[in-house]
C-alpha positions in Angstrom: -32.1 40.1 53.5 -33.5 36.9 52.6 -35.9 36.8 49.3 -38.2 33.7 49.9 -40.1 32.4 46.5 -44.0 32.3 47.5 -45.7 31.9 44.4 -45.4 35.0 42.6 -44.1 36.8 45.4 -40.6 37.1 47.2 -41.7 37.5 50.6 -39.5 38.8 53.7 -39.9 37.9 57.1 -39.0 39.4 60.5 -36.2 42.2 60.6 -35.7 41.8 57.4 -38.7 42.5 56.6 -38.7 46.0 58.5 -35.6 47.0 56.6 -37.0 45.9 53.5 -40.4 47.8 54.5 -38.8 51.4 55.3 -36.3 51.3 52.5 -38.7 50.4 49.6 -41.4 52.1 51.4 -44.0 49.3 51.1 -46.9 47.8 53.6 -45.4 45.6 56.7 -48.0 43.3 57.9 -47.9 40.2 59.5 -48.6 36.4 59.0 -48.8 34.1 62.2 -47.0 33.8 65.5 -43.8 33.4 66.7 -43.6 32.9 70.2 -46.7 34.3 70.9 -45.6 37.4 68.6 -46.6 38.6 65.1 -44.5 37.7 62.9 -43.7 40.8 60.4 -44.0 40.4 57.2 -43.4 42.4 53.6 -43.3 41.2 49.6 -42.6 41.9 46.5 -44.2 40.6 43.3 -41.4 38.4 41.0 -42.1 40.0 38.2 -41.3 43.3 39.7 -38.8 42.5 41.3 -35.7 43.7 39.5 -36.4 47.0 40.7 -37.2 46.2 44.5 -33.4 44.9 44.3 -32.2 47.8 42.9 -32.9 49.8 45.6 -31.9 47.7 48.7 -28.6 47.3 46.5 -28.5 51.4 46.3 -29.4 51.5 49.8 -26.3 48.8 51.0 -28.0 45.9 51.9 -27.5 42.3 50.0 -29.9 40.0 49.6 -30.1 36.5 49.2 -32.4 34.6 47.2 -34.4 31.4 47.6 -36.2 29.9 44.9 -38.6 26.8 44.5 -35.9 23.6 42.9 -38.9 21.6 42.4 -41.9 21.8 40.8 -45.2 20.8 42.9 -45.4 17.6 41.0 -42.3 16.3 42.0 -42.8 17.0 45.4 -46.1 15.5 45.6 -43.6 12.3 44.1 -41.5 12.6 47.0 -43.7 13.0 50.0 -47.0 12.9 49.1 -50.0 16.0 48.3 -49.0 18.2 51.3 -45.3 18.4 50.8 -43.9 21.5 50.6 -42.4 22.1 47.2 -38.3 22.3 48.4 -36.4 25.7 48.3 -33.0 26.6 48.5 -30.8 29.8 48.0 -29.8 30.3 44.4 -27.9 33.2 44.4 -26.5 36.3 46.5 -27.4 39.9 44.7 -24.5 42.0 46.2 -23.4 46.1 45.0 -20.5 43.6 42.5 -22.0 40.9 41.5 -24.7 42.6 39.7 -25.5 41.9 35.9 -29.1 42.3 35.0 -29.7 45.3 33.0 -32.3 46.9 35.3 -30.0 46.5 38.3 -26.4 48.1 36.5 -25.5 51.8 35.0 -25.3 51.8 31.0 -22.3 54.0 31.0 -20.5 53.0 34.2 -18.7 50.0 35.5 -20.1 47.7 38.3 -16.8 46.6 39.7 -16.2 43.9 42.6 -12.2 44.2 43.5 -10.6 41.7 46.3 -7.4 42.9 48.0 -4.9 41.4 50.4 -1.4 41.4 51.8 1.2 39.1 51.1 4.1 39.5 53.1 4.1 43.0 52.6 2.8 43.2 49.4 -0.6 44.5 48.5 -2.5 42.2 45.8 -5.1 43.4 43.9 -7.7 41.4 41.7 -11.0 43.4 40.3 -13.5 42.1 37.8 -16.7 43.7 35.9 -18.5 40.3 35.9 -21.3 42.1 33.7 -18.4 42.0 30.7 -15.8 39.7 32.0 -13.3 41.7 32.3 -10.7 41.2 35.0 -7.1 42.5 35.7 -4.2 42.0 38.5 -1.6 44.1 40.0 0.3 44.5 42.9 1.6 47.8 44.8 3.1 48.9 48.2 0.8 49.3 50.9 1.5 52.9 50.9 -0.2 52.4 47.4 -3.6 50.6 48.1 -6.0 53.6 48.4 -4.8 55.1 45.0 -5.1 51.5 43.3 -8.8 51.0 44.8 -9.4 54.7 44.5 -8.4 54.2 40.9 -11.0 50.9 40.6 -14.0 53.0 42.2 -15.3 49.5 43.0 -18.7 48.5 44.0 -17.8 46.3 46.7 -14.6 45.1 48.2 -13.8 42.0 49.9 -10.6 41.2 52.0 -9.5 38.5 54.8 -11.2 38.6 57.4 -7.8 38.1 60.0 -6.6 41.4 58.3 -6.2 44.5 60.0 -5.6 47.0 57.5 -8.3 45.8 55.5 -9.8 48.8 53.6 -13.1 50.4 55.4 -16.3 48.4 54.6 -14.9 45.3 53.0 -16.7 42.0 53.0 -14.9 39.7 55.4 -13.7 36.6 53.6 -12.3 33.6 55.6 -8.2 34.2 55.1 -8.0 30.5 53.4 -9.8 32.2 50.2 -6.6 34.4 49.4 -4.0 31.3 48.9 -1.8 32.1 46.0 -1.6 28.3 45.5 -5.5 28.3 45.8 -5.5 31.2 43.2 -3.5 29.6 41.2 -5.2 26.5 40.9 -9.0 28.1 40.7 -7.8 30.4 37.5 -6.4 27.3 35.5 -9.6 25.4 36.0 -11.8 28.4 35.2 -9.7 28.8 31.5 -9.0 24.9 31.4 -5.5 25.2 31.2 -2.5 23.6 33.2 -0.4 26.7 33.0 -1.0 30.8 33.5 2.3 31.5 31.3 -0.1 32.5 28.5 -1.2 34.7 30.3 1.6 36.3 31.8 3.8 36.9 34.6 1.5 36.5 38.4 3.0 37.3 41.6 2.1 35.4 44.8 0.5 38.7 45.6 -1.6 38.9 42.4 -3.0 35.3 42.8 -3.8 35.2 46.3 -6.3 38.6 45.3 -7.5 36.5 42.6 -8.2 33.6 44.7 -10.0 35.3 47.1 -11.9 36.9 44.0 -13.1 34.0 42.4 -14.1 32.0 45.8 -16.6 34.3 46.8 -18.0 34.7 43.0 -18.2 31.1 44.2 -19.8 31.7 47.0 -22.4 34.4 46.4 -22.9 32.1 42.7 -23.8 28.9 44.9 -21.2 27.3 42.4 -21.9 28.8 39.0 -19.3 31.6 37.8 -20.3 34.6 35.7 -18.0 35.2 32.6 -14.7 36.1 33.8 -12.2 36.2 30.7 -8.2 35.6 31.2 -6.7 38.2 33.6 -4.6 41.1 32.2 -2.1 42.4 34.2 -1.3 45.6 35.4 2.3 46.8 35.4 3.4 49.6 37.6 4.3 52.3 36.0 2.3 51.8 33.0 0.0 54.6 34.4 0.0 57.7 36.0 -0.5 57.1 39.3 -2.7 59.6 41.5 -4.3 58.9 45.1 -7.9 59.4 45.8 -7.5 63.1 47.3 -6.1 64.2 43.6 -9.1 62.3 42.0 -11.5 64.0 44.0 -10.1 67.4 43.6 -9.7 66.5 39.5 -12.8 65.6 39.4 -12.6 62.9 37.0 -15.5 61.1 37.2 -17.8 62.7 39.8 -18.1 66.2 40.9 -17.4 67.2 44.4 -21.7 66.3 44.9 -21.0 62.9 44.0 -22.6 62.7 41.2 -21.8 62.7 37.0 -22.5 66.6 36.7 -20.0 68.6 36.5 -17.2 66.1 36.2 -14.8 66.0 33.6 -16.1 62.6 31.9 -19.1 64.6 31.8 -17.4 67.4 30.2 -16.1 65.6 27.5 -18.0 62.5 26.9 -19.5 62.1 23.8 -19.9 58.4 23.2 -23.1 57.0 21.8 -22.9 53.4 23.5 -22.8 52.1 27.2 -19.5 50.4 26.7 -17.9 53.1 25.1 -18.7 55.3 27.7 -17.3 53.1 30.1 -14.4 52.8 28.6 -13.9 56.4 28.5 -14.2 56.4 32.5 -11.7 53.9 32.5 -9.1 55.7 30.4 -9.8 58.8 32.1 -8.7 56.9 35.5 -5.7 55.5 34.6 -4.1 57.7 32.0 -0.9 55.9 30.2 2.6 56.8 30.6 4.5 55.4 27.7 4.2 58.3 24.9 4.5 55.5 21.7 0.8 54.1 23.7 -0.1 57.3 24.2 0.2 58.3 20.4 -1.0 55.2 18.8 -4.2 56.6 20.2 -4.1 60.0 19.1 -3.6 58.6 15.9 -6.6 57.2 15.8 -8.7 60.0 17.3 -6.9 62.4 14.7 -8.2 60.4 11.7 -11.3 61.0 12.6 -11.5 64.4 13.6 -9.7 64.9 10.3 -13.2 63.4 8.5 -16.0 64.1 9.7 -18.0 62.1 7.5 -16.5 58.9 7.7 -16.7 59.6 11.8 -20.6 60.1 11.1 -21.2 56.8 9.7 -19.1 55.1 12.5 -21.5 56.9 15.2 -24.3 55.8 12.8 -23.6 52.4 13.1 -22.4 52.4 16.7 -25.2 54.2 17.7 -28.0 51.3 17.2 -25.6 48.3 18.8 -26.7 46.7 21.6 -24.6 46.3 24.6 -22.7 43.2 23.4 -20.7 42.7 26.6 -22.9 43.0 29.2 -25.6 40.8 27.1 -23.0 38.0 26.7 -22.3 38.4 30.5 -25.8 37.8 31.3 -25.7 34.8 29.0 -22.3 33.0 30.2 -24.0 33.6 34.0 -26.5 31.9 33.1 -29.0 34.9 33.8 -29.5 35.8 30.2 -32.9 35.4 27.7 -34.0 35.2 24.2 -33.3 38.8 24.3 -29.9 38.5 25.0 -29.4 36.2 22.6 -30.8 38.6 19.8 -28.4 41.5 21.4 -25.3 39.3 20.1 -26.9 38.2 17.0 -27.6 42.1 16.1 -24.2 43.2 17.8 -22.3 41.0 16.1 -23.8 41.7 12.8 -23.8 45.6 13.1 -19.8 44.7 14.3 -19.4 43.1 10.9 -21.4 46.1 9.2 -18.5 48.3 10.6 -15.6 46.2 9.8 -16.6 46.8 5.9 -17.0 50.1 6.3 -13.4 50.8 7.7 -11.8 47.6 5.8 -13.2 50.3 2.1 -10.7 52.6 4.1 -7.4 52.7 2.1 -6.2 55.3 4.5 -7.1 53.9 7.4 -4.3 53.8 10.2 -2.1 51.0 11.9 -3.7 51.1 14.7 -7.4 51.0 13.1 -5.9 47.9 11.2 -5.1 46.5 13.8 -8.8 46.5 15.6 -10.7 45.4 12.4 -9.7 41.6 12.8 -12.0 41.8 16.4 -14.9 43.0 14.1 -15.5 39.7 11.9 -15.2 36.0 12.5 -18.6 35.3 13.6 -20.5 34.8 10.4 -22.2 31.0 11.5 -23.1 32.0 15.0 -25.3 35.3 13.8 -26.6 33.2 10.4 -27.5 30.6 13.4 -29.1 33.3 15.5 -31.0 34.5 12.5 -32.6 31.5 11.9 -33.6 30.4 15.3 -34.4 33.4 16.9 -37.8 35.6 15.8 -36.6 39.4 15.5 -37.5 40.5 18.7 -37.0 38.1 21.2 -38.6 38.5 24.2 -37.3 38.8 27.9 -38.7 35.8 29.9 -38.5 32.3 28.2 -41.3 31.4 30.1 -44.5 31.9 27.8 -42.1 30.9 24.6 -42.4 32.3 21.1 -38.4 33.2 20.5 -37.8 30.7 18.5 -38.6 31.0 15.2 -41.0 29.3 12.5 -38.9 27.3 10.7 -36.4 26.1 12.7 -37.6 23.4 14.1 -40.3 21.3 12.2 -41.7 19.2 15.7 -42.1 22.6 17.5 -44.0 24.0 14.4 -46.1 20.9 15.1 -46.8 21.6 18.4 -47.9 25.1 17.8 -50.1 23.9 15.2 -51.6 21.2 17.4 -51.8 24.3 19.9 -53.3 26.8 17.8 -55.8 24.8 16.6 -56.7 24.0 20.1 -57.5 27.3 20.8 -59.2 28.0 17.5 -61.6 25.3 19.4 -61.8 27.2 22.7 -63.1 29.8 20.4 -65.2 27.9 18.4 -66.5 26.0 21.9 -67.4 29.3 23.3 -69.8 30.8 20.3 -71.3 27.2 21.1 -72.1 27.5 24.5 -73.3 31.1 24.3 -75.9 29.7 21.6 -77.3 26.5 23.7 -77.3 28.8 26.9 -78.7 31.8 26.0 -76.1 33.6 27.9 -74.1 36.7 26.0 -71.6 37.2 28.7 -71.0 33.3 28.7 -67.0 33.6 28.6 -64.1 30.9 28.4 -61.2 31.9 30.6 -57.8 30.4 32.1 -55.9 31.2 34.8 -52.9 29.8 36.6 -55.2 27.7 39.3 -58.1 26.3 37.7 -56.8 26.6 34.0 -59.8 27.0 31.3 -63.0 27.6 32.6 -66.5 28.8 32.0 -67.6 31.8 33.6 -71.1 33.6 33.5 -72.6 36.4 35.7 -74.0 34.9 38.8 -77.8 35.9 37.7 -77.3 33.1 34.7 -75.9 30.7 37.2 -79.2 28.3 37.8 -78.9 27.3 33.8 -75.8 25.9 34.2 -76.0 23.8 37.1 -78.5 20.9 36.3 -76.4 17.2 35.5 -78.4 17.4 32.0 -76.9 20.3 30.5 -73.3 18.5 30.7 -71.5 21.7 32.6 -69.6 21.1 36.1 -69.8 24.0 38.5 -65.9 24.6 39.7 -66.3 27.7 41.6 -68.6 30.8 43.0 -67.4 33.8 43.3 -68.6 37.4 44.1 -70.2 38.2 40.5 -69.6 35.1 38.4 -69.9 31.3 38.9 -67.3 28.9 36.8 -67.6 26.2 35.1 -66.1 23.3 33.5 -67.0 20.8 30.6 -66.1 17.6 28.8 -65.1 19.0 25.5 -63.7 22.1 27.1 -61.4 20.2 29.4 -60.1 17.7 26.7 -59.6 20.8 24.5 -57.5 22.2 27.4 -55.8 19.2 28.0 -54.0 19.5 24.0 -53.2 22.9 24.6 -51.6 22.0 27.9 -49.7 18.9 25.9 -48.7 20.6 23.4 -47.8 23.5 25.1 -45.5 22.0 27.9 -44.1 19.9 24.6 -43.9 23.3 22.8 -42.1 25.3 26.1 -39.8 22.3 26.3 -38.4 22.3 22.6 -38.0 26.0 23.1 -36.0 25.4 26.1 -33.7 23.2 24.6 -32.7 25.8 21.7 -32.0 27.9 23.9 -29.8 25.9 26.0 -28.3 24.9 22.3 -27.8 28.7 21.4 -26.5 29.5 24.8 -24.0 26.6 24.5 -22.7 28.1 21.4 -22.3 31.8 22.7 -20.3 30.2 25.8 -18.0 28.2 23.3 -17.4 31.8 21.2 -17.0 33.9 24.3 -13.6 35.1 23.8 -14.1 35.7 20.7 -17.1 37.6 21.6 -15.8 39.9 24.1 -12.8 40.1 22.1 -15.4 42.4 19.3 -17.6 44.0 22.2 -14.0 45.7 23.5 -13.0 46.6 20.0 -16.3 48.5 19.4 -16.1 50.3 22.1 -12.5 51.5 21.9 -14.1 52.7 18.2 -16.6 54.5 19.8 -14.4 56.2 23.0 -12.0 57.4 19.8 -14.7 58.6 17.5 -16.6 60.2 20.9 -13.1 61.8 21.5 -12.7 62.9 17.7 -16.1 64.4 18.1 -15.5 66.2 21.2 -12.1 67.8 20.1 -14.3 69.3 16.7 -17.0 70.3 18.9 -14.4 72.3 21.1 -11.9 73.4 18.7 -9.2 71.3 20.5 -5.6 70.5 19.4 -3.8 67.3 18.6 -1.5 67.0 22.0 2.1 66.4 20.8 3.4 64.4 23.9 7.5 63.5 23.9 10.0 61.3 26.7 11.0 64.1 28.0 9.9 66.4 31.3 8.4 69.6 29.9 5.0 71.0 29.6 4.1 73.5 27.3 0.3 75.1 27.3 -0.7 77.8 24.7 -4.0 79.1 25.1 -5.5 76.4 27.9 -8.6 76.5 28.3 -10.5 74.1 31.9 -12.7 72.1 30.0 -15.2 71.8 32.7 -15.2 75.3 33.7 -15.7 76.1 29.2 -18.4 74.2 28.9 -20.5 75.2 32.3 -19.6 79.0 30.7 -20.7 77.9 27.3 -24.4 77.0 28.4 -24.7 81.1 29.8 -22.8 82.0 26.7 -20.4 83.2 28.1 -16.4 82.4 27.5 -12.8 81.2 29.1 -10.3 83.4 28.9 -7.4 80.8 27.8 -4.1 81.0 29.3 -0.5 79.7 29.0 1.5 77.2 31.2 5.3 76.3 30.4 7.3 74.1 32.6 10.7 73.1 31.8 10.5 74.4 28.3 12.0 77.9 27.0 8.8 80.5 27.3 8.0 82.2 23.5 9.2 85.5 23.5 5.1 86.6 21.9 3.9 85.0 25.3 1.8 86.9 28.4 1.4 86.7 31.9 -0.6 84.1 32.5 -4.4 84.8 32.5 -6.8 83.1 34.7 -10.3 83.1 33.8 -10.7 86.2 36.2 -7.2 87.6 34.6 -6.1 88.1 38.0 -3.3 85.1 38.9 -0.3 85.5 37.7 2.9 83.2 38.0 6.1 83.7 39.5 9.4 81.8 38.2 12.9 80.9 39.3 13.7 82.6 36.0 12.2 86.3 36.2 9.3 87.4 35.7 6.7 85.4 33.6 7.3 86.5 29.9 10.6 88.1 30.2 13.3 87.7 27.8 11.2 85.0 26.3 14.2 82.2 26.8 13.9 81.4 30.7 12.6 78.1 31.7 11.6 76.5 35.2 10.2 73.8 37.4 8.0 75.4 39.1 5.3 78.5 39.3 3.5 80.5 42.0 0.5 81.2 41.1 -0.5 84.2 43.4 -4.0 86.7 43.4 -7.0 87.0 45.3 -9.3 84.7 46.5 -11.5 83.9 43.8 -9.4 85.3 41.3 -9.1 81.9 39.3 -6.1 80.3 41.1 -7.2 76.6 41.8 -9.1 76.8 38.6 -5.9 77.5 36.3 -3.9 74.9 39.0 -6.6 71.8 38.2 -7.1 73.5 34.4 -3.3 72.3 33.6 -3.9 68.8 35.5 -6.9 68.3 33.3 -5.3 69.3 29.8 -2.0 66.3 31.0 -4.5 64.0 31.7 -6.7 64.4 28.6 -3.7 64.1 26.7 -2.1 60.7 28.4 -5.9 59.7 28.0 -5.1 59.9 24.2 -7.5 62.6 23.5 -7.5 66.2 21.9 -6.9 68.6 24.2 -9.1 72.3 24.9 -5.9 74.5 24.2 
């Protein structure tokens, strides 16, 4: 759908119009002919229209945006007073490419993956482009839908010549997915001359990246959102399940498609956005290697073990901004004075927290080892302090975000400014007393700029050459009016003004360069606070719940004493009522104190190649049968167990 800048409207034309009619459920009218036909027509006012885009996003369409590249002036230059002010598309608003706040999900990811086949071998390449991040891996093509299913990306795109592309990809031409291509595009984007820093890329892995970063290209008209160096995924590094086990798990949607009832639901207790994404993202791809695994747990066990020191963490956590996706936004060049503010409080608060757990003489290697990502950005938030007032606004437009002080020409300006309008004022008790008139008023709008305006009745007063006034307009109630000193009054407003908007403008370009230059850095702190928050939300969770410190070993076994399904406990806990817990041991010698198994009914009970469940107390086995009724708490115990592994190789605490 194509967004076309008319003033302060986006209008749409034709059939995109009547999509854009039915799906936002707003007026379709018409404006002229084509070919002796109405043309349809539908808008949307700019200011508004963050949420307009929202929804055709939601509802699958992409839209492409035009904007005026010239101001009226300098097309009057170029052609004359009836040119047309030039417009071209700036941008492509697509499900993955999205990073305005109104337009994402605080607590989930917006990721775009790109996906193609190199001789055999699948490539993968996904980025969140609202934080930067962005990882590689390659799999068998048996293995694609678990990797994507894995991703739970927004958008996919693929070559267009290939015909196992997944379902609903964006067609890219095939020349986008070159390895060499891929190669070449990810050492100019990190200005480097070779990838060995970053690690080891196959063909596969670049080619995906390629395509990636050629249509963030594309739909970018040239500019590229923050994308930070690529991490790679290794196989094996995590457990690997396909998309029907996800959906039967759970994970991070219910079987309605929605957050309720899922296990992230069940269990998520972080108090930021990127935290809670996180969360999803370690709930996806648990790890494999127990010594990763338990530096984790560590972690989440120091806090649970004080429950004071994990309240001030939250404390603090709980007031930051979302540092990622605001520095996103600002590397994209989509961000505002507000933005801006969001890393200088983020990065202050980050600080804040670094002494807190630095005073920590207890703290463990793994905390250690985070606080380093906390600091180091003392001269960009003392810059940020300066400049910026303490609330910045969203649109740059009208000014006021930088602060008094700063900058002594722009206090100038404003002086020059506000004394201006002090004179509007002054010019207006003036004119009410010469007149006559009460309702005599001194407006401005966008068109005719300052004006005088009195009810129609008091119109004949005005409009003889001796009284100096200039009649401008009539309307319906009121007739406006201009005047000498009123209009050279106006005109130092609007000099000092444009002066004022362009000073701002260029601190803000200055205080954007700088958060570009620190990016790394930046999103380097906004990853470490949220792994903070996904361990003290885990810490909090496994307190809340009564949950036990996993011990998890090299070796094949399971052992489950008193499991509980953490979903299926908490949706009980809201009727008060509770999960009978039950046992599960795989591989490992049963206790001789331990009972049948009890499903939450009490009515499944499992069968081994070693006897009877709970018999002699030494036998061990692979595998149960889980037999009973229907509806006796079977698939529940079955998905209860996959649940409690998971949790665990997530590095959390563990409802047992």
């Amino acid at each position: 759908l194509l967004f076309y800048r008319m003033g302060d409207f986006f209008e749409l034309f034709f059939d995109d119009a009547r999509t854009a009619a039915q799906v936002l459920d707003i007026a379709l009218t018409t404006r002229g002919e084509h070919l002796g036909a109405p043309i349809p027509m539908c808008g949307v006012p700019v200011h508004a229209a963050e949420g307009y885009l929202a929804r055709l996003i939601k509802a699958g369409c992409r839209v492409a945006i035009a904007e005026q590249v010239e101001t009226p002036e300098e097309a009057r230059k170029r052609g004359g007073s009836k040119t047309l002010v030039a417009r071209d598309i700036v941008r492509f608003v697509t499900a993955g490419t999205l990073t305005e706040e109104a337009l994402l999900e605080p607590r989930r990811a917006n990721v775009l993956a790109a996906v193609c086949d190199v001789r055999g071998v699948i490539g993968v390449a996904a980025c969140d482009i609202s934080t930067g991040r962005m990882e590689l891996e390659e799999c068998a093509a048996d293995q694609m839908g678990a990797a994507l299913a894995r991703l739970g990306a927004s958008e996919i795109v693929a070559a267009d010549s290939w015909e196992s592309a997944p379902v609903d990809c964006v067609p890219r031409p095939n020349r986008s997915f070159s390895s060499d291509e891929g190669e070449a595009r990810l050492k100019a984007l990190h200005g480097v001359s070779t990838l060995d820093g970053f690690g080891q890329f196959s063909r596969a892995m670049l080619a995906a990246a390629g395509g990636l970063i050629a249509y963030l290209d594309h739909v970018g008209r040239g500019s590229l959102p923050l994308l930070l160096p690529p991490v790679v995924r290794e196989a094996g590094t995590h457990m690997a399940m396909d998309e029907a086990t996800r959906a039967s798990l759970e994970i991070l949607t219910s079987s309605g498609g929605t957050r309720r009832g899922s296990l992230v639901e069940a269990i998520d207790r972080c108090v930021t956005g990127a935290g809670a994404r996180l969360l999803a993202e370690d709930l996806s791809a648990p790890l494999t290697d127990a010594r990763t695994i338990n530096r984790r747990l560590e972690l989440v066990s120091w806090l649970h073990d004080d429950p004071l020191l994990r309240g001030d963490i939250r404390g603090v956590l709980r007031a930051l901004p979302d540092v990622g996706r605001a520095l996103g936004r600002v590397v994209a060049g989509r961000g505002s004075p507000r933005d801006l503010g969001q890393l200088r409080d983020g990065l202050s608060e980050a600080r804040r927290l670094h002494d807190l757990l630095a005073a920590r003489a207890d703290r463990p290697e793994p905390m250690a080892a985070l606080l380093p990502s906390l600091t180091g950005h003392g001269a960009l938030t003392d810059l940020y302090a300066r400049a910026l007032v303490p609330a910045p606004p969203t649109e740059r437009a009208q000014g006021g975000y930088i602060a008094e002080g700063h900058d002594a020409g722009l206090d100038e300006l404003r002086r020059v400014s506000g004394n201006a309008r002090r004179a509007i004022a002054a010019l207006e008790a003036k004119y009410r007393d010469e007149t006559g008139i009460a309702a005599l008023k001194i407006r401005h709008n966008g068109v005719l700029g300052y004006f005088i305006e009195v009810p129609a009745k008091h119109a004949d007063r005005l409009m003889a050459p001796e009284t100096g006034f200039t009649h401008r307009q009539t309307m319906a109630g009121a007739v406006r009016f201009n005047a000498l000193a009123l209009h050279e009054e106006a005109s130092r407003i609007a000099e000092s003004g444009g002066h004022s908007l362009a000073a701002e403008e260029a601190h803000f370009e200055d205080l954007v360069g700088h958060a570009v230059r620190a990016k790394e850095a930046i999103a380097a702190t906004a990853a470490a606070l949220a792994r903070i928050d996904v361990t003290a939300g885990q810490a909090e969770r496994a307190a809340e719940g009564g949950w036990a410190l996993p011990r998890v070993v090299d070796e094949a076994c399971l052992e489950i004493t008193g499991g509980r399904h953490p979903v299926v406990e908490a949706a009980l806990a809201v009727k008060g009522d509770r999960f009978v817990a039950n046992d599960c041991y795989l591989n490992t010698p049963r206790p001789a104190r331990a009972e049948p198994v009890e499903a939450p009914l009490r009515s499944a009970h499992p069968s081994t190649g070693s006897g009877r469940a709970g018999e002699g107390g030494v036998g061990t086995s692979r595998l149960w049968l889980v037999g009973g009724p229907n509806m006796g708490g079977k698939s529940t115990f079955l998905r209860q167990n996959a649940l409690i592994v998971l949790l665990a190789q997530a590095g959390g605490f563990v409802p047992a």
